[in-house]
C-alpha positions in Angstrom: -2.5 6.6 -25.2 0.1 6.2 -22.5 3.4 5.4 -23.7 5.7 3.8 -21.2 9.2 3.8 -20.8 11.2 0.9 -19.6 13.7 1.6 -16.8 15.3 -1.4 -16.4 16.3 -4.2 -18.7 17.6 -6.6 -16.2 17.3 -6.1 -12.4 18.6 -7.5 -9.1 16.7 -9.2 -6.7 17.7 -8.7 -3.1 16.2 -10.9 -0.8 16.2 -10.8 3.2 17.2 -14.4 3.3 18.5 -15.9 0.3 20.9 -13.5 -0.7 21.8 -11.7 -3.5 21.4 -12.8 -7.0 22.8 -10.9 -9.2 21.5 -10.1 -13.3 18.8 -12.0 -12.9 15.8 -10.7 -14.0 13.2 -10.2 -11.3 10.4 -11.9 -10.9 8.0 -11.1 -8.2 7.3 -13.9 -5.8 4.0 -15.1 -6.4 2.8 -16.9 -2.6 5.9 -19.8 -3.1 8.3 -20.7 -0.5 10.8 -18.2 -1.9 9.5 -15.6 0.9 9.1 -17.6 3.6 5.1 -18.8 3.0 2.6 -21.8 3.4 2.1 -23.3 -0.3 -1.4 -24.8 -0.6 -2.8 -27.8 -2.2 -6.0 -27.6 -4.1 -9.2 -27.5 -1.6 -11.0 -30.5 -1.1 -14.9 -30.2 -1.4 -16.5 -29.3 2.0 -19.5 -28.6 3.1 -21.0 -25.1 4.5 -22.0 -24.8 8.0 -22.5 -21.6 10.1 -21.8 -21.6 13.2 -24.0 -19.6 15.4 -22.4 -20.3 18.8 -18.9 -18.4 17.6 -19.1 -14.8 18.1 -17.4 -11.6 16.4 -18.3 -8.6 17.3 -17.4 -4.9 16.2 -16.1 -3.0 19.4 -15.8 0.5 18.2 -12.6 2.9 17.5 -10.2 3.6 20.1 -7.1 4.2 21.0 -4.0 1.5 21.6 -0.4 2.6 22.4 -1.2 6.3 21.0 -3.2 5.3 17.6 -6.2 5.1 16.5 -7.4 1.5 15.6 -10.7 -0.3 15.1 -11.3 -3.5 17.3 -12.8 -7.1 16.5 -13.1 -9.9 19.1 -14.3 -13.4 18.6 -15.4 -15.8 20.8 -14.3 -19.3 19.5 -13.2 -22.3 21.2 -9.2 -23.3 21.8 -9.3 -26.3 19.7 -10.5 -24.3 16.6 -8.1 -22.9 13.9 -9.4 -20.3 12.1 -9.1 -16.8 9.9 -10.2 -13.7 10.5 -11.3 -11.7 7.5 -12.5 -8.4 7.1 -13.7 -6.9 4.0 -16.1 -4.1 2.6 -19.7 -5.3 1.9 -19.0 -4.0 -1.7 -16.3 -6.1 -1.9 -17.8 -9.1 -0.3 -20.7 -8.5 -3.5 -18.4 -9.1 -6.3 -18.6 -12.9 -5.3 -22.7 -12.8 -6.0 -23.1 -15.0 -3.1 -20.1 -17.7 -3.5 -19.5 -18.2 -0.7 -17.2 -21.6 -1.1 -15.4 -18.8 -3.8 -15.0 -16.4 -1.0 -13.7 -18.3 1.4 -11.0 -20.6 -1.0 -9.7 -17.0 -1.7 -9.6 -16.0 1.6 -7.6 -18.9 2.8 -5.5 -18.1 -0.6 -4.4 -14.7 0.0 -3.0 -15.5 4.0 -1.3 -18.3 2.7 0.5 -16.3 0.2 1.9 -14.2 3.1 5.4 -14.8 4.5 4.6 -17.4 8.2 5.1 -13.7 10.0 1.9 -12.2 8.5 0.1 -15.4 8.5 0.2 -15.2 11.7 -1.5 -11.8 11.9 -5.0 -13.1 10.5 -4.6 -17.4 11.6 -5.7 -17.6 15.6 -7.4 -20.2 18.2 -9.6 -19.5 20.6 -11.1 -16.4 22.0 -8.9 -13.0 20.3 -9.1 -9.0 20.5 -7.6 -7.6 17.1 -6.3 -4.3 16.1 -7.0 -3.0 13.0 -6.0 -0.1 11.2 -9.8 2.2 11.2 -11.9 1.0 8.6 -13.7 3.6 6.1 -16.9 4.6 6.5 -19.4 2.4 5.3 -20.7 -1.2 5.5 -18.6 -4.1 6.6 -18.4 -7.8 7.0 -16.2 -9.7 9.5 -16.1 -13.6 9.4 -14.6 -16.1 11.0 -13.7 -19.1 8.9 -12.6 -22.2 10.1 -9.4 -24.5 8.5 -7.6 -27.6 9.8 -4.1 -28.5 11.3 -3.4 -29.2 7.2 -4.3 -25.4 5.9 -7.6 -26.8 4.8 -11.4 -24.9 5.0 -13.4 -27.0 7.2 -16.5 -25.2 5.3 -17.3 -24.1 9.4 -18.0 -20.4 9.4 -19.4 -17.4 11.1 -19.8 -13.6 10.1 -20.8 -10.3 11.2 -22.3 -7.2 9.5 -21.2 -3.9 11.0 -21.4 -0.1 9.8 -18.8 3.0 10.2 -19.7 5.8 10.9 -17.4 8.3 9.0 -16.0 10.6 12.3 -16.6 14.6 12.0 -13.3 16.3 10.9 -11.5 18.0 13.3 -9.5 21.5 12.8 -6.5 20.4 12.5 -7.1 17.1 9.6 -9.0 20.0 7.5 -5.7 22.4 7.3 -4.3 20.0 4.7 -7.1 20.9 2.5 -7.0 22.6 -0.2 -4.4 23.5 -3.1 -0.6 23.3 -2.4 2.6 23.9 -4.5 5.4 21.5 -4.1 8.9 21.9 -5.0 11.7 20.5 -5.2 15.2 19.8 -6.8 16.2 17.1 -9.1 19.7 15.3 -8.5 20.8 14.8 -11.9 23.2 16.2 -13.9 22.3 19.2 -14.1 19.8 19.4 -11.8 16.9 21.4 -12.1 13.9 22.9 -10.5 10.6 20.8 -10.2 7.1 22.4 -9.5 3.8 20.1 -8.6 0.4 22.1 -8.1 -1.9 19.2 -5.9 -5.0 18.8 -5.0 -5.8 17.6 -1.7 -9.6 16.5 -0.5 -10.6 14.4 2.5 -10.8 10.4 1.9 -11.6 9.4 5.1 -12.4 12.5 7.7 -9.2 12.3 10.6 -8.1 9.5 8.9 -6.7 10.4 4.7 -6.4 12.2 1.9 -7.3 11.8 -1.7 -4.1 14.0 -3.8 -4.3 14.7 -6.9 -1.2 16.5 -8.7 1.8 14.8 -8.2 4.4 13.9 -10.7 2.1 17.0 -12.7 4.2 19.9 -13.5 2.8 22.9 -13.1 4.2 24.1 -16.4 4.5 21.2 -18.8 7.6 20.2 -20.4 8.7 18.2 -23.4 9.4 14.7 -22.4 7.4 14.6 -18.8 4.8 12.6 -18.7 2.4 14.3 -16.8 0.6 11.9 -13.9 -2.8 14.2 -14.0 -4.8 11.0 -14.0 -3.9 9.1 -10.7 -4.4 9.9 -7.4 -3.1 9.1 -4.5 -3.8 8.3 -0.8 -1.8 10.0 2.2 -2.6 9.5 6.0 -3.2 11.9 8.8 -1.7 11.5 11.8 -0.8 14.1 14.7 -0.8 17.0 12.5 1.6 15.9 9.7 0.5 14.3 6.7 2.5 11.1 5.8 3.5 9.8 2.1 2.9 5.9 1.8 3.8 3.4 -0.9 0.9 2.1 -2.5 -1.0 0.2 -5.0 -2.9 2.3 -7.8 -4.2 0.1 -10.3 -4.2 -2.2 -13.1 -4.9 -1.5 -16.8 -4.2 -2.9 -20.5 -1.5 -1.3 -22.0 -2.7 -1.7 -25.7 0.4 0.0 -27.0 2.9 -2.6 -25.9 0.4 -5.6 -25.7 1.1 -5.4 -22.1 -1.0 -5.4 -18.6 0.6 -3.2 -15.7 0.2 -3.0 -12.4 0.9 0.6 -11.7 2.2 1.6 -7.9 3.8 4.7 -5.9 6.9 3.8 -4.4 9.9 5.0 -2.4 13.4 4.6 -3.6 16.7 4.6 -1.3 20.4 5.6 -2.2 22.7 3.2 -1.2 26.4 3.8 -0.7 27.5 0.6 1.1 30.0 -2.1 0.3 28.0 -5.1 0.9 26.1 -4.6 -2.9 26.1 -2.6 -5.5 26.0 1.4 -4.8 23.4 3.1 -6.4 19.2 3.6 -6.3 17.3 0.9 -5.1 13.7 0.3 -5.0 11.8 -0.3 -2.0 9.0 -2.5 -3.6 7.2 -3.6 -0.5 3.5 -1.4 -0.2 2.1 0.4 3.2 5.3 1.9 4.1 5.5 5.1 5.0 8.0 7.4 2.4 7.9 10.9 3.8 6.0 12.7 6.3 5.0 16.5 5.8 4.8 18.7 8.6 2.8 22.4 8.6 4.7 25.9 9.5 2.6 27.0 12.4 0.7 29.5 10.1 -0.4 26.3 8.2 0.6 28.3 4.8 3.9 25.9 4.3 5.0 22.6 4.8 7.9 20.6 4.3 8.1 16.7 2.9 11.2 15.4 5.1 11.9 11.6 4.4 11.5 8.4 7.0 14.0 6.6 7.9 13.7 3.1 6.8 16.0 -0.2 7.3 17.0 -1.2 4.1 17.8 -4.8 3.2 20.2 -5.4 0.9 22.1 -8.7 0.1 21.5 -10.2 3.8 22.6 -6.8 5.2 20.4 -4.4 6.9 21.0 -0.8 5.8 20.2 2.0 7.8 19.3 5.7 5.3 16.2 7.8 5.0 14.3 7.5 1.2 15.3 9.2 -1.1 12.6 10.1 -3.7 9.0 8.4 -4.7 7.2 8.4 -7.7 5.2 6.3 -9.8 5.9 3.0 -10.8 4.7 0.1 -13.4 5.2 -3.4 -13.0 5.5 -5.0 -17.0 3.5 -8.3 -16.8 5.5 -9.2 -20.1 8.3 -7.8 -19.4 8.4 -8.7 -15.9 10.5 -5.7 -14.6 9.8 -2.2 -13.4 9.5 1.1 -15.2 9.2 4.6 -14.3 6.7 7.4 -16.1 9.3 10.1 -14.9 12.7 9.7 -14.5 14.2 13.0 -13.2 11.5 13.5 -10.3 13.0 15.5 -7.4 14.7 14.5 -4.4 13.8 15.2 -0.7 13.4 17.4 1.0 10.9 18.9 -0.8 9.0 22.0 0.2 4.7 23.2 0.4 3.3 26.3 -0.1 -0.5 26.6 0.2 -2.1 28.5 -2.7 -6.1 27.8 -1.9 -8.1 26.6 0.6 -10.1 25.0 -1.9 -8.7 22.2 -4.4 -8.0 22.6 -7.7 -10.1 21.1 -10.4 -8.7 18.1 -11.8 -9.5 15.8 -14.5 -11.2 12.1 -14.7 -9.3 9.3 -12.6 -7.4 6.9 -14.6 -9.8 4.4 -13.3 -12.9 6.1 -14.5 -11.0 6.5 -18.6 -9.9 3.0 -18.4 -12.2 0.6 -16.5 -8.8 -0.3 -14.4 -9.1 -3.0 -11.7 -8.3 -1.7 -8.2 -7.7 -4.5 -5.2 -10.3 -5.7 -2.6 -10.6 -3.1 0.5 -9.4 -5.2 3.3 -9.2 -4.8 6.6 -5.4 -4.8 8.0 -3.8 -5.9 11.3 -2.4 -2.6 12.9 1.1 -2.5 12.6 2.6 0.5 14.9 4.2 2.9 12.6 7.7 2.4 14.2 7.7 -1.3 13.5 6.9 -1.2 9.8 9.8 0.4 8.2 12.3 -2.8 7.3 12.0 -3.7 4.1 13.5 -5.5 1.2 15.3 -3.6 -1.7 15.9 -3.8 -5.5 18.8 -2.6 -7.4 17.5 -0.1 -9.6 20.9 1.4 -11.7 23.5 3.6 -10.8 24.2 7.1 -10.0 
């Protein structure tokens, strides 16, 4: 049985727009007009109609501005509003063939976005989308019509497309393998930390399954070791980048609790327009740290991004400062870490196998956790994704 340690009893919400309130406990915004989104009212009844004379088809992989992306074009009149969605067939299964389900959800999760993403996946007339590459495997792509009020029209068209998984190429297959990281912890004192990781391919060219981290390599008294999660890192140029991410979801029987449990970057922030000290960078998909190979390939070193930082209504420009995992307390309604004292970037790699170490069973396959739906996700050049709220975590 996991026990879990509360970080926080009270934290700050800082918000792009509204400013800072201060000793408030944070609640995360839940699709309301707090960030910025489209509220719905409850669907009225429509009827399903396919539309055979819209098209969307499934142009291939190429590259746009220098990265790789996957391509979807419709063909649908100017005067027609509509979403695009893209999802896994497994995915699409879970509804058993609801499709009035489907498509309510659909419309609920864009809505829930701030009007900037909405307008990533809400379009008229004829479009050519970028989206980050798809995993291997079966997909769906559907067009699904709403009117000027945000409502379905029940008006719809799909397509169902496979991707081919690519052959791996020299360089994505040098990250493979069994790797030592290390690092040093930046509290009083500080000490050494050691991670042994397992790293396999998820996607061949594309991402990594590790296994490892937040595991010390010798145990110690206190540390919860993390030998149960994994995550996922991306490939891209030869370096291997670090992204905040969504793990799961699982019953805390313990504390009577449900967590969402996430990997996430933290910043240090020494201005004077909040209060100094760690904050956590909440948002998922942003990239933390990016590790680059020695030109033997037998090291590597995790160097932070640099990331724009809002805090209060004042952007801050630093680089993160550690990541590690995270739990979001449903009851509580705060965050909390597993590991306190995790070390601080830079951190270094030195390769100890070409093969990857044996690990044990996924915290998904002990606990029968919920994962989210595999989506398919506008591209978003890496440059442009790095500003991002913040949360006051405690002080140095």
């Amino acid at each position: 049985m996991r026990k879990l340690r509360f970080l926080m009893a009270a934290v700050a919400v800082v918000l792009a727009v509204a400013g800072c309130r201060k000793h408030d406990r944070y609640q995360r915004q839940s699709g309301g007009t707090d960030n910025g989104s489209t509220v719905i009212d409850p669907q009225p009844q429509f009827e399903l109609r396919q539309n055979d004379s819209w098209t969307i088809t499934y142009d291939g992989r190429k590259t746009v501005g220098g990265d790789r992306v996957d391509v979807i074009s419709t063909k649908v009149p100017n005067n027609v509003i509509y979403l695009v969605s893209v999802l896994s067939i497994d995915d699409y299964s879970s509804y058993e063939g609801d499709n009035e389900k489907f498509m309510k959800n659909e419309l609920e999760w864009v809505m829930g976005m701030d009007k900037a993403e909405q307008a990533k996946y809400i379009y008229t007339g004829p479009q050519t989308l970028n989206f980050d590459p798809f995993r291997h495997g079966d997909w769906y792509a559907f067009i699904i019509a709403i009117d000027s009020d945000n409502k379905l029209t029940g008006e719809f068209n799909y397509l169902c497309f496979e991707v081919e998984q690519e052959e791996a190429t020299e360089d994505f297959n040098k990250w493979l393998g069994t790797w030592r990281v290390s690092g040093r912890t930046d509290g009083r004192p500080a000490r050494d930390v050691t991670y042994l990781l397992s790293v396999t391919s998820e996607e061949n060219n594309m991402m990594y399954r590790v296994a490892g981290w937040e595991t010390l390599e010798k145990e110690e008294e206190g540390w919860m070791q993390m030998n149960q999660e994994d995550i996922v890192t991306f490939y891209d140029s030869g370096d291997m980048y670090f992204t905040s991410q969504y793990i799961q979801t699982y019953p805390d029987e313990e504390y009577n609790d449900t967590v969402e449990e996430v990997f996430l970057g933290e910043i240090y922030y020494k201005g004077v327009w909040d209060t100094p000290g760690i904050y956590i960078i909440e948002e998922e998909d942003r990239d933390v740290a990016c590790a680059a190979l020695s030109e033997d390939g037998k090291t590597a070193e995790i160097k932070p991004v640099d990331v724009t930082a809002v805090v209060g209504d004042h952007d801050y420009e630093t680089e993160f400062y550690d990541m590690k995992y995270f739990g979001w307390s449903q009851n509580e309604k705060s965050w909390f870490v597993y590991n306190e004292n995790v070390a601080v970037f830079p951190l270094t790699m030195e390769r100890v196998s070409e093969d990857p170490a044996p690990q044990t069973k996924s915290f998904l396959q002990l606990r029968g956790t919920k994962t989210r739906m595999q989506r398919g996700k506008i591209h978003v050049p890496r440059s442009e994704r790095n500003r991002v709220k913040a949360v006051f975590a405690g002080n140095r």
